[in-house]
ROMAR-490428 format. One record per residue (C-alpha): residue number from 1; z, x, y negated. Coordinates in Angstrom, 2 decimals, always signed. Last residue first. Example, Ala and Ser with C-alpha at 12.3 -4.5 7.8 and 13.67 -1.06 7.14 Angstrom:
<rs>
<r n="2" w="+7.14" u="+13.67" v="+1.06"/>
<r n="1" w="+7.80" u="+12.30" v="+4.50"/>
</rs>
This chain:
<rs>
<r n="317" w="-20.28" u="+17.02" v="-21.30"/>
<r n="316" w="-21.65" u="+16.26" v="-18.02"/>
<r n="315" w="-19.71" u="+13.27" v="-16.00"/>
<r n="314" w="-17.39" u="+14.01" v="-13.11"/>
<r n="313" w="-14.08" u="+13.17" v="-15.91"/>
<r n="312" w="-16.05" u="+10.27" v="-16.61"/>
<r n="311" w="-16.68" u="+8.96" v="-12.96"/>
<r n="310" w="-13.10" u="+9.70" v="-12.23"/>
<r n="309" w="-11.39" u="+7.42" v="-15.27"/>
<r n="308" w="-13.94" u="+4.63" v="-13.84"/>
<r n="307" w="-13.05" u="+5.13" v="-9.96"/>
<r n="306" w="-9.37" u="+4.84" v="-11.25"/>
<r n="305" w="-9.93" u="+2.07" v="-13.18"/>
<r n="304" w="-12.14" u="+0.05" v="-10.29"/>
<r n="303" w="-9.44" u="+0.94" v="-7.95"/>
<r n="302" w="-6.63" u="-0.38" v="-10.15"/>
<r n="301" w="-8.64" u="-4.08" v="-11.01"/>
<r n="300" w="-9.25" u="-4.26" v="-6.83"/>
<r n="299" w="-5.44" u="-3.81" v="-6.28"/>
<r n="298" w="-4.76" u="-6.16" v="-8.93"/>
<r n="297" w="-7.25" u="-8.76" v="-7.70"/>
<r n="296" w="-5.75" u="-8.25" v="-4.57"/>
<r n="295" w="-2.27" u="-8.95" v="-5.09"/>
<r n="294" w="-3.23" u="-12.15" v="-7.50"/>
<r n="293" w="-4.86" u="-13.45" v="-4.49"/>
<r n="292" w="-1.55" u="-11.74" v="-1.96"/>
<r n="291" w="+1.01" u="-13.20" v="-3.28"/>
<r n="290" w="+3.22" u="-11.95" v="-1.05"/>
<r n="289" w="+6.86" u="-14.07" v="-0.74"/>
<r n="288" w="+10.01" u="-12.96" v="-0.54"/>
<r n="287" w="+12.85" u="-15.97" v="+0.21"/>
<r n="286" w="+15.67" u="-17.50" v="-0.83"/>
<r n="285" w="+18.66" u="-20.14" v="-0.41"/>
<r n="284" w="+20.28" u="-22.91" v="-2.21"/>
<r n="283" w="+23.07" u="-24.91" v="-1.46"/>
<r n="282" w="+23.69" u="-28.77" v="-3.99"/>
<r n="281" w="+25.90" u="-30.85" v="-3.05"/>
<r n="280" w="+26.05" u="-34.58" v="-4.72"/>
<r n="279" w="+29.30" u="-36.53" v="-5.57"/>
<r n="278" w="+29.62" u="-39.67" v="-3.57"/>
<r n="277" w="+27.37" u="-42.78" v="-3.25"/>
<r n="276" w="+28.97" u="-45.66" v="-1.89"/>
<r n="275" w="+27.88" u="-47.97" v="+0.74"/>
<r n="274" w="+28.86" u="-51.42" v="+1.44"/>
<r n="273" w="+28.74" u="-51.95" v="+5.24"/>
<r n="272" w="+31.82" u="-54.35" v="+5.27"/>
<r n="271" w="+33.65" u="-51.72" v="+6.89"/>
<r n="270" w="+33.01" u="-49.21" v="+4.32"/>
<r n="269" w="+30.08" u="-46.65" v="+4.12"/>
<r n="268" w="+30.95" u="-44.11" v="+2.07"/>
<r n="267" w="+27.23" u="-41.87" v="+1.73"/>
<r n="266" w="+27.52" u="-38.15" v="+0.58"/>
<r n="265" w="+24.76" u="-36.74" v="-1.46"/>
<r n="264" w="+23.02" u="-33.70" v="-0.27"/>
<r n="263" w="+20.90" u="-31.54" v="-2.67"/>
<r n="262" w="+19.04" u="-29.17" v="-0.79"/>
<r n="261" w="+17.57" u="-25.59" v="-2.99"/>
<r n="260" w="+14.72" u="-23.03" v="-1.50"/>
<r n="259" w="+14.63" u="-20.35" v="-4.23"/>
<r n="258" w="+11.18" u="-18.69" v="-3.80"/>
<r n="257" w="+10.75" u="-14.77" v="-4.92"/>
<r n="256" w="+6.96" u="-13.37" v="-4.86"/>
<r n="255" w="+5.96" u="-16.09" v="-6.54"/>
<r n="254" w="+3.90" u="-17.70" v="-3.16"/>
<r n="253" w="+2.89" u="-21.15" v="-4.68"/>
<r n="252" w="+4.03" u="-23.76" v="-2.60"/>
<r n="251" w="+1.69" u="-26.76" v="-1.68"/>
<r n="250" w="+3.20" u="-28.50" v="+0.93"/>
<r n="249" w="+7.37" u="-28.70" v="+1.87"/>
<r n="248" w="+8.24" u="-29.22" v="+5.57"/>
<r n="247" w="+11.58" u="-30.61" v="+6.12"/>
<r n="246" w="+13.77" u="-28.87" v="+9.05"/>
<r n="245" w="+17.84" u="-30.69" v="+9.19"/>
<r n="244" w="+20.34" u="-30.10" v="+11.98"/>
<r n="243" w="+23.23" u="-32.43" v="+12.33"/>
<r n="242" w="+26.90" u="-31.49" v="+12.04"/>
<r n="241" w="+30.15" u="-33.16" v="+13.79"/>
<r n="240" w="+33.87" u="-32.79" v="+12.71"/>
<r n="239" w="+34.48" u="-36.17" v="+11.38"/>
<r n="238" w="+31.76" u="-38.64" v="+12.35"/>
<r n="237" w="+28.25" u="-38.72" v="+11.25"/>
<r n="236" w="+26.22" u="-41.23" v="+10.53"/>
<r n="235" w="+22.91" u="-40.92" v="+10.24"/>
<r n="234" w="+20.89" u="-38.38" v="+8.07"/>
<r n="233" w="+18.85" u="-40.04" v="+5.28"/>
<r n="232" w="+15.23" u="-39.88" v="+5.13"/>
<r n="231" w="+13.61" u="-36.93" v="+3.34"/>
<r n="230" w="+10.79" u="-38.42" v="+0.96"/>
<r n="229" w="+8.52" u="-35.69" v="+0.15"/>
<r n="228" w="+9.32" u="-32.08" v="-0.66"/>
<r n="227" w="+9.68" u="-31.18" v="-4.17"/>
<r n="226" w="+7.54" u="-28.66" v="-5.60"/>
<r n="225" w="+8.63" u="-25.89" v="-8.24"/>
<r n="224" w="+5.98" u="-23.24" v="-9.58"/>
<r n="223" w="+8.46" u="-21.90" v="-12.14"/>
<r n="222" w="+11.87" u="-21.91" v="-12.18"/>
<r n="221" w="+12.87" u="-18.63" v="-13.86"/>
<r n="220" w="+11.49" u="-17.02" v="-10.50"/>
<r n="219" w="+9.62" u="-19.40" v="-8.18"/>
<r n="218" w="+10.63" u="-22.76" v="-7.17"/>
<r n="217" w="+11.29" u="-24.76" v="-3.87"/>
<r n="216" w="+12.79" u="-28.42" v="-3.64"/>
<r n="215" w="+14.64" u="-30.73" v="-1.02"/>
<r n="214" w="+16.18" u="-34.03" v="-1.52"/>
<r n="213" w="+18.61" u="-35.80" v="+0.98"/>
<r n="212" w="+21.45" u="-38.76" v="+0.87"/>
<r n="211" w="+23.95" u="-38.00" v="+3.95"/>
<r n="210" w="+25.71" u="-40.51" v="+5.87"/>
<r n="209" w="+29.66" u="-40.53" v="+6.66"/>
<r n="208" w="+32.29" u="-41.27" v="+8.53"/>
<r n="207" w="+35.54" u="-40.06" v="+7.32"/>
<r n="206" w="+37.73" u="-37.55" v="+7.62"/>
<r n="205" w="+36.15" u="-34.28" v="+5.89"/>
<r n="204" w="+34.06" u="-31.70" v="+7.17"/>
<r n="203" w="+31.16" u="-33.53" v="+7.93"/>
<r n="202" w="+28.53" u="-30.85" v="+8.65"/>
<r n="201" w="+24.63" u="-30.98" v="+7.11"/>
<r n="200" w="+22.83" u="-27.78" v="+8.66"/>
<r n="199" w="+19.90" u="-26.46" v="+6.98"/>
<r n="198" w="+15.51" u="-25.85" v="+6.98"/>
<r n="197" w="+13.37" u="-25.09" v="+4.68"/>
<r n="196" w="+9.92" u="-24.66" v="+6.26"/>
<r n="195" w="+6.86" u="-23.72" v="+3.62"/>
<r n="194" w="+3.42" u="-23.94" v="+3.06"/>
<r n="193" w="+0.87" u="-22.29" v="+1.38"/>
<r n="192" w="-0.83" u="-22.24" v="-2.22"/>
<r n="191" w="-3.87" u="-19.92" v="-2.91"/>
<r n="190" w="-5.61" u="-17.73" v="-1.00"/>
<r n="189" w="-4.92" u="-15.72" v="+1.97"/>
<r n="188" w="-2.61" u="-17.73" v="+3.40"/>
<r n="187" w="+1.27" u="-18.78" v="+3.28"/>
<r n="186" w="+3.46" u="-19.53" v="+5.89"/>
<r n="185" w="+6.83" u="-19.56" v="+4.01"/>
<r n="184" w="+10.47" u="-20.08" v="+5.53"/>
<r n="183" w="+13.25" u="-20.98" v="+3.88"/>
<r n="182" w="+16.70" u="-21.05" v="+5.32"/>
<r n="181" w="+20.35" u="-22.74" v="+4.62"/>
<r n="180" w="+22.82" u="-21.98" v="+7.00"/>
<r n="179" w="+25.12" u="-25.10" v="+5.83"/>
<r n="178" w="+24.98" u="-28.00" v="+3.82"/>
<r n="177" w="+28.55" u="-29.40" v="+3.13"/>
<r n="176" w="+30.17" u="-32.89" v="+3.28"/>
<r n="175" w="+33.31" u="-34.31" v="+2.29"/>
<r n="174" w="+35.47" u="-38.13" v="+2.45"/>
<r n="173" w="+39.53" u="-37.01" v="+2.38"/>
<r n="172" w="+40.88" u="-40.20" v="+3.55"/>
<r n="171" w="+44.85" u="-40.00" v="+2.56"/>
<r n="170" w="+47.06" u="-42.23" v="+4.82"/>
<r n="169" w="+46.15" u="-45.03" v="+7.72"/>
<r n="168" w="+43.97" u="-44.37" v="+10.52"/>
<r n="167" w="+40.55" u="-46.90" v="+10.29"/>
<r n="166" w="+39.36" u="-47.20" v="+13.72"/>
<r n="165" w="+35.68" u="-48.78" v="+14.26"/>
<r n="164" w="+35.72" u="-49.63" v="+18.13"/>
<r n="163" w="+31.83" u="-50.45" v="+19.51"/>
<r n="162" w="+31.18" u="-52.93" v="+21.84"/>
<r n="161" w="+30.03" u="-52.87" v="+25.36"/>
<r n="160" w="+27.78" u="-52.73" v="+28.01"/>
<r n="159" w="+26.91" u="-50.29" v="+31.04"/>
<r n="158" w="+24.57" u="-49.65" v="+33.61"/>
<r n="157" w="+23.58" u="-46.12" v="+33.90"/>
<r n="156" w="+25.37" u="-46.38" v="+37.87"/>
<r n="155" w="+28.22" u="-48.61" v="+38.27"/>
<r n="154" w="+28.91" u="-52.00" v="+37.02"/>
<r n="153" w="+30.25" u="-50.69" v="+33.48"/>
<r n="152" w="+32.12" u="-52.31" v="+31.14"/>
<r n="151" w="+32.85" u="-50.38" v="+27.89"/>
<r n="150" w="+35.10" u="-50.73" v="+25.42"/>
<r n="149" w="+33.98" u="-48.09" v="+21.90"/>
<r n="148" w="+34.52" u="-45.59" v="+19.73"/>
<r n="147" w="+34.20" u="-44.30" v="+16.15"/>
<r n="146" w="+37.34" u="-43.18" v="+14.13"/>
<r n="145" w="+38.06" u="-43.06" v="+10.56"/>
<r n="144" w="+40.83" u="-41.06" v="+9.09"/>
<r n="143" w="+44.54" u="-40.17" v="+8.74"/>
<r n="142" w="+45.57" u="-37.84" v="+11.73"/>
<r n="141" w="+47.16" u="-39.92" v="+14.35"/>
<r n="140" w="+51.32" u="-38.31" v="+15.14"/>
<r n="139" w="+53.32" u="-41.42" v="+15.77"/>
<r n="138" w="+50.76" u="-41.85" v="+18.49"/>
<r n="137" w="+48.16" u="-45.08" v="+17.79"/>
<r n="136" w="+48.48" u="-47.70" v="+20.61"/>
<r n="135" w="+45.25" u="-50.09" v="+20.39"/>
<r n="134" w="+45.84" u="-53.39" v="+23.63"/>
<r n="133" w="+43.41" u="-54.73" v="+25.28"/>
<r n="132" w="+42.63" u="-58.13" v="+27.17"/>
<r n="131" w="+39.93" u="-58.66" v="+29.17"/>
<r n="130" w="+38.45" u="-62.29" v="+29.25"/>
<r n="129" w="+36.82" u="-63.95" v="+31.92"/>
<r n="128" w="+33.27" u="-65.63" v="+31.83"/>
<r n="127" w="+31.42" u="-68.13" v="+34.50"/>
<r n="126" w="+28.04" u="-68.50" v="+36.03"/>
<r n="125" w="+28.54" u="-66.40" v="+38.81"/>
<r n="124" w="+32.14" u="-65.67" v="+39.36"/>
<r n="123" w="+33.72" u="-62.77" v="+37.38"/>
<r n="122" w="+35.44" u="-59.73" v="+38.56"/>
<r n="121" w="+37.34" u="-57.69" v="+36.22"/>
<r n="120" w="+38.18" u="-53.39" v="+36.60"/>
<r n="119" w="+40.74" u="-51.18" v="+34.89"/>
<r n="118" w="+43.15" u="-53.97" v="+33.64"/>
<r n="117" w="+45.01" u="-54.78" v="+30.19"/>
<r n="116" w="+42.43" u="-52.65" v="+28.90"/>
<r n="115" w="+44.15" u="-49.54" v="+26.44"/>
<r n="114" w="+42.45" u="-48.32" v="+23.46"/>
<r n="113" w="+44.43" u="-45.05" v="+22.38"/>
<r n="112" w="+42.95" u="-42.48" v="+24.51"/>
<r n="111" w="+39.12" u="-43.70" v="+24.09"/>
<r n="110" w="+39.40" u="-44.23" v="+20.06"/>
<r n="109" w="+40.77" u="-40.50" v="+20.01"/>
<r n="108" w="+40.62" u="-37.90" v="+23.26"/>
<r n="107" w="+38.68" u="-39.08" v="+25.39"/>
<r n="106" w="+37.90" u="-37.50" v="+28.92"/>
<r n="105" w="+34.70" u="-37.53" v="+30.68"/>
<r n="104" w="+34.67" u="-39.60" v="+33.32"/>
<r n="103" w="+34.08" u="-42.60" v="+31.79"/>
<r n="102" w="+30.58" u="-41.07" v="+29.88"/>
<r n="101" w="+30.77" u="-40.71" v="+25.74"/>
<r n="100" w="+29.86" u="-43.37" v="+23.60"/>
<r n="99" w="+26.74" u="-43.35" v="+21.91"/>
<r n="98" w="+26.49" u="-43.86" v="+17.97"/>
<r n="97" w="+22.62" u="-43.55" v="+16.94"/>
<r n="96" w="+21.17" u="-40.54" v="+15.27"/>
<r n="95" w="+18.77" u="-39.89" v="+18.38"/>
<r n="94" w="+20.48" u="-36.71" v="+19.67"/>
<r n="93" w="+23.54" u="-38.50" v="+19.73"/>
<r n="92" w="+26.21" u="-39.33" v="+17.43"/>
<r n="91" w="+29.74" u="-39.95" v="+18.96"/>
<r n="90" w="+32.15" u="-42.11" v="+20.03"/>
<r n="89" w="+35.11" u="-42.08" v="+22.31"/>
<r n="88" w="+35.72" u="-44.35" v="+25.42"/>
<r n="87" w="+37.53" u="-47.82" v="+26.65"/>
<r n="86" w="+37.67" u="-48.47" v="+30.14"/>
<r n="85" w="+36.25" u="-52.11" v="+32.14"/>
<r n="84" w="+34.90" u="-51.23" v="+35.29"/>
<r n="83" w="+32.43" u="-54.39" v="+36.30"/>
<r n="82" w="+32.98" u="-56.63" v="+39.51"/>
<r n="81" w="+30.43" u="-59.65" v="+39.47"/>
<r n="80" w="+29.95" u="-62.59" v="+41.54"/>
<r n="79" w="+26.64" u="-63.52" v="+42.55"/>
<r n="78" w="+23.84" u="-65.81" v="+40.47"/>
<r n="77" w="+23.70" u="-63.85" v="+37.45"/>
<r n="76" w="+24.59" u="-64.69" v="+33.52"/>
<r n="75" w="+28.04" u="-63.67" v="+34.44"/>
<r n="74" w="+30.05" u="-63.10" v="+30.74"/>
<r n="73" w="+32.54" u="-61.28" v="+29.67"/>
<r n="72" w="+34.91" u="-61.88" v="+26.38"/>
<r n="71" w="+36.75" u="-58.61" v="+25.42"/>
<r n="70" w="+40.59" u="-59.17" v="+23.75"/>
<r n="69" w="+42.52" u="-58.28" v="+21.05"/>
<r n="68" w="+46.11" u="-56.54" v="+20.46"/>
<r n="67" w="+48.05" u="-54.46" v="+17.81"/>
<r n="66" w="+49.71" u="-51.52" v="+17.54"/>
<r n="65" w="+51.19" u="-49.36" v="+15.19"/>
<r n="64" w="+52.36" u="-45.37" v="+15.59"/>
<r n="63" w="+50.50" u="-44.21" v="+12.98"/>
<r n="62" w="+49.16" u="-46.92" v="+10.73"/>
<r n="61" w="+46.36" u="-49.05" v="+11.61"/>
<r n="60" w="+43.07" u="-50.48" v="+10.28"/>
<r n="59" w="+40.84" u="-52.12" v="+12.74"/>
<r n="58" w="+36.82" u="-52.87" v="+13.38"/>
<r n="57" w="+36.06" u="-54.44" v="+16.75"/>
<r n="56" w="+32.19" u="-55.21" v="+16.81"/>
<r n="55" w="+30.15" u="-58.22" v="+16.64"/>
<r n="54" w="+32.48" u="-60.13" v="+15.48"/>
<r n="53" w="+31.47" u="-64.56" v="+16.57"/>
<r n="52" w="+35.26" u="-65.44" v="+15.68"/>
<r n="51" w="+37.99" u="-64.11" v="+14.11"/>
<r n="50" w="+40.93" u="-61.50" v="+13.70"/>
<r n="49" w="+43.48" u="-64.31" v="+14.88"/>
<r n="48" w="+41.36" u="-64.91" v="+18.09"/>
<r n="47" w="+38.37" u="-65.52" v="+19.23"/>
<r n="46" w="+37.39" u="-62.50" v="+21.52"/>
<r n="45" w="+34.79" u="-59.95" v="+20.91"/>
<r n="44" w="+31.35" u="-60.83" v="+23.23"/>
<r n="43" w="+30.13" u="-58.88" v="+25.99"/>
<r n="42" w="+27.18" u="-60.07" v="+28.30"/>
<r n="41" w="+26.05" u="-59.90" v="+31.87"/>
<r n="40" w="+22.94" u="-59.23" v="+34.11"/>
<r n="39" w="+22.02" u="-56.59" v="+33.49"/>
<r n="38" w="+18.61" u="-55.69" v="+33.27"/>
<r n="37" w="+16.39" u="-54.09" v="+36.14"/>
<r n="36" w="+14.51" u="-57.08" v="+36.93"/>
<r n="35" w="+14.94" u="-59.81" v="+33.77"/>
<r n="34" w="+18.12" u="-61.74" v="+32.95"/>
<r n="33" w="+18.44" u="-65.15" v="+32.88"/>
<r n="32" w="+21.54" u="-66.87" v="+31.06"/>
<r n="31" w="+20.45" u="-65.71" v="+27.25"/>
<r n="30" w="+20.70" u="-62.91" v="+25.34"/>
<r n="29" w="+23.66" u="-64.12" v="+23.71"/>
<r n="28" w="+25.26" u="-60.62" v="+22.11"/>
<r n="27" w="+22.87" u="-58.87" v="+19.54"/>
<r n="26" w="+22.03" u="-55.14" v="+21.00"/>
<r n="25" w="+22.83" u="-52.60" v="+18.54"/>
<r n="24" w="+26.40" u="-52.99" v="+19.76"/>
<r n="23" w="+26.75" u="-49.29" v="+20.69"/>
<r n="22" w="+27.10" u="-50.87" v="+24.14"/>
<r n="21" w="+24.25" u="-52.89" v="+23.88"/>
<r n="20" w="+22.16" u="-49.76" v="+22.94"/>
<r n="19" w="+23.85" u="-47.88" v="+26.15"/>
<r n="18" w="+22.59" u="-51.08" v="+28.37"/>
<r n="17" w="+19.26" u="-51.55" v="+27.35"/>
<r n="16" w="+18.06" u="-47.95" v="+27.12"/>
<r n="15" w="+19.81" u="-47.81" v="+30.86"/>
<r n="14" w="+18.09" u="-50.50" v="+31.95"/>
<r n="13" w="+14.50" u="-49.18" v="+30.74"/>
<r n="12" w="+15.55" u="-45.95" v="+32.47"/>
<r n="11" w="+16.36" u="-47.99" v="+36.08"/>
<r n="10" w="+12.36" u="-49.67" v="+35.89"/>
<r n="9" w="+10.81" u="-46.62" v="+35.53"/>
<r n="8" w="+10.14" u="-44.28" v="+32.35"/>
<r n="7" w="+13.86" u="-41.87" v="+30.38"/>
<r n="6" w="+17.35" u="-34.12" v="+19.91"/>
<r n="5" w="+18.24" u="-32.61" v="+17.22"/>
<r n="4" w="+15.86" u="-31.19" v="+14.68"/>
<r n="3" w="+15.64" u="-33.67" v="+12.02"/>
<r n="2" w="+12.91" u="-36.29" v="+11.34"/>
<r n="1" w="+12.05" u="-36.35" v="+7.87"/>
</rs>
C-alpha cells in the first residue's frame, strides 16, 4: 500500500533528474550530449584503493578515524563549468527515496564530517577534474549507520551527486516499533463493510532499516478475521525517522468489537544489499462496531414479542 506521506516545465524535469542522480539512482555515463534543461555533467567515485566503477561511497569507521577518497567530474558541455562541491545529510522523503538535504541548511552527521578538499571546481569543456575529500569522525560519533551524500551543484535545482553510506563503529542496536495504531470502520446497512487501519512505523534503533508489513482485523475470540492485501514494504528509514502507514482492509464483518493487529518485521540491509529479516512486532488496536442486520432483526424479533404478549393479554377470556 501506498503510505500517507507525501514539479511540470522544462526546470522541474531537471530537477527530478538531478536530485535522483544525486541519490545515485541515476547510473553514471549518460553520455557526452545532454538534452535542454539537463545537466550537463557527470559524477563518478574515484579509482583508488577502495576500487573502481562504485557507484556510491560506502565506509566503516571508528570514532575519531579518517580516511580519504575522491569525486570524479565530468564536462559533457561545450563551456567551462564552475559547480559548488559540499557534502550534505540524508534523509527519506515524502516519496520513500533517500534525498539529501539543501546546502544551506545545516548538517549535522554525514554532511559535518565529509570534508571537499575545495568548496567550488571548474572544469573545461570536454574534460574532468577530480575533488578530493576527506571523512573526519569526532572522538565522540554515536555507533550506527549514517546516510548522506557529496553534492555538486551549479546553482539553482541543479545538482548531482553520490550518496555517503557511513557505518560508525561499536554496538548496532537494529529496532523498530509501530506506533498510534487506529482502526476505523465504514460499515453499511447490510452485511460486511470496510475498514481503515492505519499506524506509525519509527526506527528507534541505529541502523537503517526497512519494514516487512501484514495487517489483519477479527472479531471477539477471533472470529470473522480478514487480512488485508499485500502491504508493500516501507523504505528505508534512517535512525530517528517514522513513516506513516493507512491500508484499507475489505470485507469486515462488524462484531461489535474489532481488534485491528500490524505485524512489522524489521529488514537489515547490509552494504552488500543482503537483507535480513529481524524479529517481527506485532501492536494491536480496537474498535466498536454496530451490527446493525443482526441489530435489526433483533429489534424487529422484540417488537413482534411484545406486540404478541399484548395482543393476548387484550384478548377475551
Amino acid at each position: 500500500m501506498r503510505p500517507t506521506r507525501s514539479r511540470t516545465t522544462t526546470a522541474a524535469a531537471a530537477t527530478v533528474v538531478a536530485l535522483l542522480a544525486a541519490l545515485g539512482f541515476l547510473a553514471a555515463g549518460a553520455g557526452p550530449a545532454a538534452a535542454d534543461g539537463e545537466p550537463s555533467w557527470e559524477v563518478t567515485t574515484s579509482s583508488n584503493d577502495f576500487g573502481s566503477g562504485r557507484r556510491n561511497y560506502t565506509y566503516a569507521l571508528d570514532p575519531g578515524g579518517r580516511i580519504s577518497d575522491g569525486l570524479v567530474v565530468a564536462n559533457h558541455g561545450t563551456a567551462p563549468l564552475r559547480l559548488t562541491v559540499y557534502a550534505a545529510d540524508g534523509f527519506t522523503g515524502e516519496d520513500g527515496r533517500l534525498d539529501l538535504v539543501a546546502e544551506d541548511t545545516r548538517s549535522t552527521r554525514v554532511g559535518a564530517w565529509v570534508h571537499p578538499e575545495r568548496p567550488d571546481v571548474t572544469v573545461p569543456p570536454g574534460e574532468s577534474a577530480e575533488v578530493p575529500f576527506t571523512v573526519v569522525l569526532p572522538d565522540d560519533a554515536a555507533p550506527g549507520e549514517y546516510m548522506g551524500g557529496i553534492v555538486t551543484s551549479a546553482g539553482g535545482d541543479r545538482r548531482l551527486g553520490i550518496r555517503v553510506r557511513l557505518r560508525v563503529g561499536g554496538e548496532l542496536k537494529p529496532g523498530l516499533t509501530v506506533e498510534d495504531l487506529r482502526v476505523g470502520y465504514a460499515g453499511t446497512s447490510f452485511g460486511t463493510g470496510d475498514a481503515t487501519v492505519t499506524y506509525r512505523i519509527r526506527n528507534t534503533g541505529n541502523t537503517i532499516l526497512a519494514a516487512r508489513q501484514a495487517v489483519s482485523l477479527s472479531g471477539p475470540f477471533g472470529r470473522f478475521a480478514v487480512r488485508a492485501g499485500q502491504v508493500g514494504d516501507s523504505p528505508r528509514l534512517l535512525p530517528g525517522e517514522t513513516w506513516d502507514v493507512s491500508v484499507p482492509v475489505r470485507g469486515v464483518v462488524p462484531a461489535l468489537r474489532l481488534t485491528g493487529t500490524a505485524t512489522v518485521v524489521p529488514l537489515l540491509t547490509d552494504a552488500a544489499n543482503s537483507v535480513t529479516p529481524l524479529a517481527a512486532v506485532e501492536t494491536t488496536a480496537q474498535t466498536w462496531t454496530i451490527p446493525w442486520a443482526p441489530l435489526v432483526v433483533l429489534v424487529v424479533l422484540c417488537a413482534l414479542v411484545v406486540a404478541g404478549l399484548v395482543a393476548r393479554r387484550r384478548a377475551p377470556r
